[in-house]
C-alpha positions as CSV (number, residue, x, y, z in Angstrom):
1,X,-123.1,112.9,73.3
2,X,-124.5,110.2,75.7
3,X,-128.1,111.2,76.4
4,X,-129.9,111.6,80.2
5,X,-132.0,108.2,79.3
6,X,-135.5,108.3,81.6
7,X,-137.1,104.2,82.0
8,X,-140.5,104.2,82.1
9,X,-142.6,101.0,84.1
10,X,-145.5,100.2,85.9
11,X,-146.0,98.5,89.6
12,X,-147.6,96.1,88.0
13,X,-144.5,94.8,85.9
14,X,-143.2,93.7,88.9
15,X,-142.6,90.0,89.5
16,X,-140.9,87.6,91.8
17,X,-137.6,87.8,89.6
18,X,-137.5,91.1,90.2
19,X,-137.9,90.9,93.9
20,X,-135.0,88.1,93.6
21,X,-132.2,91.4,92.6
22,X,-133.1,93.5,95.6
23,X,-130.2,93.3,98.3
24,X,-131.0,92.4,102.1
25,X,-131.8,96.0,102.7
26,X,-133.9,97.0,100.4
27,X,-136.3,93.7,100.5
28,X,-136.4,94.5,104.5
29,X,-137.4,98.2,103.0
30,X,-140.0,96.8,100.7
31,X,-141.3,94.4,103.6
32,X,-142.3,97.4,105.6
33,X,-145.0,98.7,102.8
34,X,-148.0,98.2,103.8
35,X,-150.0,97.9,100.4
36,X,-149.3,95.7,97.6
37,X,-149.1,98.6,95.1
38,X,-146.3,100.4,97.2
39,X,-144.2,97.6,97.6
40,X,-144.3,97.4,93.6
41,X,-143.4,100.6,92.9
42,X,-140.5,100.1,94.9
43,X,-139.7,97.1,94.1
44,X,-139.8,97.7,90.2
45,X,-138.1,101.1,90.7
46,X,-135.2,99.1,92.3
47,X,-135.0,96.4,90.1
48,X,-135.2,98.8,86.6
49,X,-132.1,100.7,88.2
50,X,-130.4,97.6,88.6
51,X,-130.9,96.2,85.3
52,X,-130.0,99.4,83.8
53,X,-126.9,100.6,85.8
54,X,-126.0,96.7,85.4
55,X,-126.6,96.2,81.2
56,X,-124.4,99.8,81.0
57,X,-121.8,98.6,82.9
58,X,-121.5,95.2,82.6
59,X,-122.5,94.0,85.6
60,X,-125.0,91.4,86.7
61,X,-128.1,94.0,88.2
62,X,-127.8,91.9,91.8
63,X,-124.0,93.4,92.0
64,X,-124.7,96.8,91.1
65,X,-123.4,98.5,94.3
66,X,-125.9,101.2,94.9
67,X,-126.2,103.0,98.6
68,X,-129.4,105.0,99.7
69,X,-127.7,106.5,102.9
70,X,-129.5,109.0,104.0
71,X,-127.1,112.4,103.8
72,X,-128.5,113.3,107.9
73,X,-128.7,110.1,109.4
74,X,-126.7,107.6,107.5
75,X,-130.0,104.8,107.7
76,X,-130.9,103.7,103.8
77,X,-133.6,105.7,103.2
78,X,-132.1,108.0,101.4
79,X,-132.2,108.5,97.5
80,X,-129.7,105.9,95.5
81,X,-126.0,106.5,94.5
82,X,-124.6,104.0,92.4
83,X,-120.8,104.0,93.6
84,X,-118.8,105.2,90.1
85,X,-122.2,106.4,88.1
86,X,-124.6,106.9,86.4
87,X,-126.2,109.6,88.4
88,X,-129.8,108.2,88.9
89,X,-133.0,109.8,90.5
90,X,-136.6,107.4,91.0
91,X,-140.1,108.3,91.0
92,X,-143.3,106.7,91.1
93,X,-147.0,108.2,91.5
94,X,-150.1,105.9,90.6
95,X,-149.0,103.4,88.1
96,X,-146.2,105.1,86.8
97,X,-142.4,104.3,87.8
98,X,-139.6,106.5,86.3
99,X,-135.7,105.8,86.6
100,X,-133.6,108.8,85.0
101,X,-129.4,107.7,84.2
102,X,-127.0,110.4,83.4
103,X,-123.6,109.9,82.7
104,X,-122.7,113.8,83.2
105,X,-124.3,114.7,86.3
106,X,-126.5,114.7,89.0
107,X,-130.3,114.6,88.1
108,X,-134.0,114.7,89.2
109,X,-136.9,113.5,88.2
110,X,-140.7,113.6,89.2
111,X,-144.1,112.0,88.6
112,X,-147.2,113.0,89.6
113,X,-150.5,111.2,88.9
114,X,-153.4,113.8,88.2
115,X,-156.0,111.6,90.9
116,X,-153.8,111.8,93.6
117,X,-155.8,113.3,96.4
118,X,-154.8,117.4,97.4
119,X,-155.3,119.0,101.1
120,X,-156.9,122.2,100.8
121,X,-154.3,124.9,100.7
122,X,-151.6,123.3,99.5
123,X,-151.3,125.5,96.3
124,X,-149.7,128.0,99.1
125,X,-147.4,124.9,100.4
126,X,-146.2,124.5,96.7
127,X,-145.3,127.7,94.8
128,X,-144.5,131.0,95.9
129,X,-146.7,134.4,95.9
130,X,-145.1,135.9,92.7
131,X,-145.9,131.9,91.1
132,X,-149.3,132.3,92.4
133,X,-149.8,136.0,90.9
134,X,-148.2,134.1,87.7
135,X,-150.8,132.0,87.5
136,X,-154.5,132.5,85.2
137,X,-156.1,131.0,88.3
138,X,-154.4,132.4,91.2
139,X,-154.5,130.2,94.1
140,X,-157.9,128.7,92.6
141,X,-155.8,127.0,89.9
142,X,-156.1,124.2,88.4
143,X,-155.2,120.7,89.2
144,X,-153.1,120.0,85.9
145,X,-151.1,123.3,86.4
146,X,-150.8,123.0,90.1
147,X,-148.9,119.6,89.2
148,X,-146.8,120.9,86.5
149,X,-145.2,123.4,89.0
150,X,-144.9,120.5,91.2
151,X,-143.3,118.3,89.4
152,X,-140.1,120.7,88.3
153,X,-139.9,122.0,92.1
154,X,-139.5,118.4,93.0
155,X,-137.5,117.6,90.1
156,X,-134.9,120.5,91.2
157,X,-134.6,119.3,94.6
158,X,-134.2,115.7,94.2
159,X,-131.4,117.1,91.4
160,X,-129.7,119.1,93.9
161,X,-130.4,116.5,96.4
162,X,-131.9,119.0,99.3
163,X,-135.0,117.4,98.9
164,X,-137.5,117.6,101.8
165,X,-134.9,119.8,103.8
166,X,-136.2,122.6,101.1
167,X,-139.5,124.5,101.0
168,X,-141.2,124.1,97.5
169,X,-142.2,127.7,98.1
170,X,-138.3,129.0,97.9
171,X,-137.5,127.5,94.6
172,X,-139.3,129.7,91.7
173,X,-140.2,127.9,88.1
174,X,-141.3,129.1,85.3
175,X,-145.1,129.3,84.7
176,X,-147.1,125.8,83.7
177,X,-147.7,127.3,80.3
178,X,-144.3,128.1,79.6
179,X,-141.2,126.3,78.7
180,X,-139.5,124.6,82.2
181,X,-136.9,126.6,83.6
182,X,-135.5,127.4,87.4
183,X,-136.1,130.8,87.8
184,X,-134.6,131.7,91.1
185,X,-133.9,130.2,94.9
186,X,-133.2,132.7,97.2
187,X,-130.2,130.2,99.4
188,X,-128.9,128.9,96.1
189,X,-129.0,131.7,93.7
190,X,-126.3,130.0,91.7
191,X,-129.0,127.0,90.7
192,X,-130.8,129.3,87.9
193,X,-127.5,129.0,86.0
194,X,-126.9,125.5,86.5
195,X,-129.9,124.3,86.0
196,X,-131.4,122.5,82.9
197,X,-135.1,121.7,83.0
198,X,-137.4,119.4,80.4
199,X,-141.0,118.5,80.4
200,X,-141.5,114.2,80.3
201,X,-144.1,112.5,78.4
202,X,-145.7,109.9,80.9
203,X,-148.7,109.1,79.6
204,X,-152.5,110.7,80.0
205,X,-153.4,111.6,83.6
206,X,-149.8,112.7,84.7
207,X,-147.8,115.2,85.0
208,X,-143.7,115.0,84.7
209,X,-140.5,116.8,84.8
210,X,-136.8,116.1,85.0
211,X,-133.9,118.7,86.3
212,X,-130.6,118.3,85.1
213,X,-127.7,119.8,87.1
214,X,-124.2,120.9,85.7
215,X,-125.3,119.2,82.4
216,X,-123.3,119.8,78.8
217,X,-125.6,122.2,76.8
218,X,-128.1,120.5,74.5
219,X,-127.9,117.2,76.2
220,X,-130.2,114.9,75.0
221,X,-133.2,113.2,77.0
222,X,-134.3,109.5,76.0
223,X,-137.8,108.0,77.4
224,X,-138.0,104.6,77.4
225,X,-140.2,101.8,78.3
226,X,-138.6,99.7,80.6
227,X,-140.5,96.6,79.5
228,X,-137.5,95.0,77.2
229,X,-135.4,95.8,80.2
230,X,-137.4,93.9,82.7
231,X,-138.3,90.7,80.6
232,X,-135.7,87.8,81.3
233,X,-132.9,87.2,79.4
234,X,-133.5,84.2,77.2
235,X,-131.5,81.1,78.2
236,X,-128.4,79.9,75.8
């Protein structure tokens, strides 16, 4: 069985070669970052999709034909569909960049760097009173936990592709100490059933998840580093 493969890079990877593959829209997307460090996350999110969609099917990374329409308003800001597959989901939080491929089905991932800075309250923006109750700290908890629920709410919604249209508080996980798992959503109570869930190894000082919808049973999940993919083909 083809496994859901998960690329693994950092901003700092990113070079002019890989600003060269982005298409007019997306370097006019990149253009409107304000910081350095955004503009390489996107930028090396773009250009590991493109290398990877590309070396899978054959195709040089610039012609990979990949649309980010947004599903309410049709402008490209919306998450990326390569046109005839893989499914593919981005993510990028401090110095990490992921890129999930599946060849089966639609799927989510999300990465969370532990520093990142938290409002107060937004334990009660994130998970739902029974998670809360769930939960050794209540609403007190702590950071790590707090972004382990986080990250498989966000992977489930990026998977499903409601995304921001969705309240984190409607979609139930499992507990941080537990195995990941959807556990219920009270406007899409088929999801539970559809739903495949697996913990991601990003390094010390994050926190990760991917979400796997309509998935064959037992599918299997590759990390890679994304550092082989990125470095230039050597010349004949």
């Amino acid at each position: 069985m083809e496994p859901v493969t998960v690329w693994w890079g950092e901003p700092g990877w990113a070079g002019a070669e890989h600003v060269a593959l982005l298409d007019p829209v997306e370097r006019g997307r990149r253009d409107r970052f304000l910081r350095d460090a955004d503009r390489n996350r996107f930028t090396l999110g773009v250009a590991v999709t493109r290398l990877a969609v590309g070396a899978l099917r054959g195709l040089p990374p610039e012609r990979v034909p990949i649309s980010r329409a947004c599903a309410d308003c049709g402008k490209p800001h919306g998450r990326p569909v390569v046109e005839g597959g893989p499914h593919v989901s981005v993510s990028h939080s401090g110095d990490r960049v992921a890129v999930a491929l599946s060849p089966h089905g639609p799927v989510g991932v999300d990465v969370e760097a532990a520093d990142r800075e938290l409002g107060a309250g937004i334990v009660r923006h994130v998970l739902g009173a029974s998670e809360i109750e769930a939960s050794a700290g209540g609403p007190d908890m702590g950071r790590d936990e707090l972004l382990t629920y986080w990250t498989r709410k966000e992977a489930v919604v990026k998977a499903t592709g409601d995304g921001l249209r969705v309240p984190l508080t409607d979609v139930t996980v499992s507990p941080a100490a537990e195995a990941p798992g959807l556990l219920a959503w009270g406007r899409r109570p088929d999801m539970p059933g559809r739903i495949v869930m697996r913990t991601l190894d990003p390094g010390e000082g994050y926190a990760a998840a991917i979400a796997l919808l309509d998935h064959p049973p037992g599918v299997p999940v590759v990390e890679r580093s994304a550092a082989d993919l990125l470095r230039p083909a050597p010349r004949p």
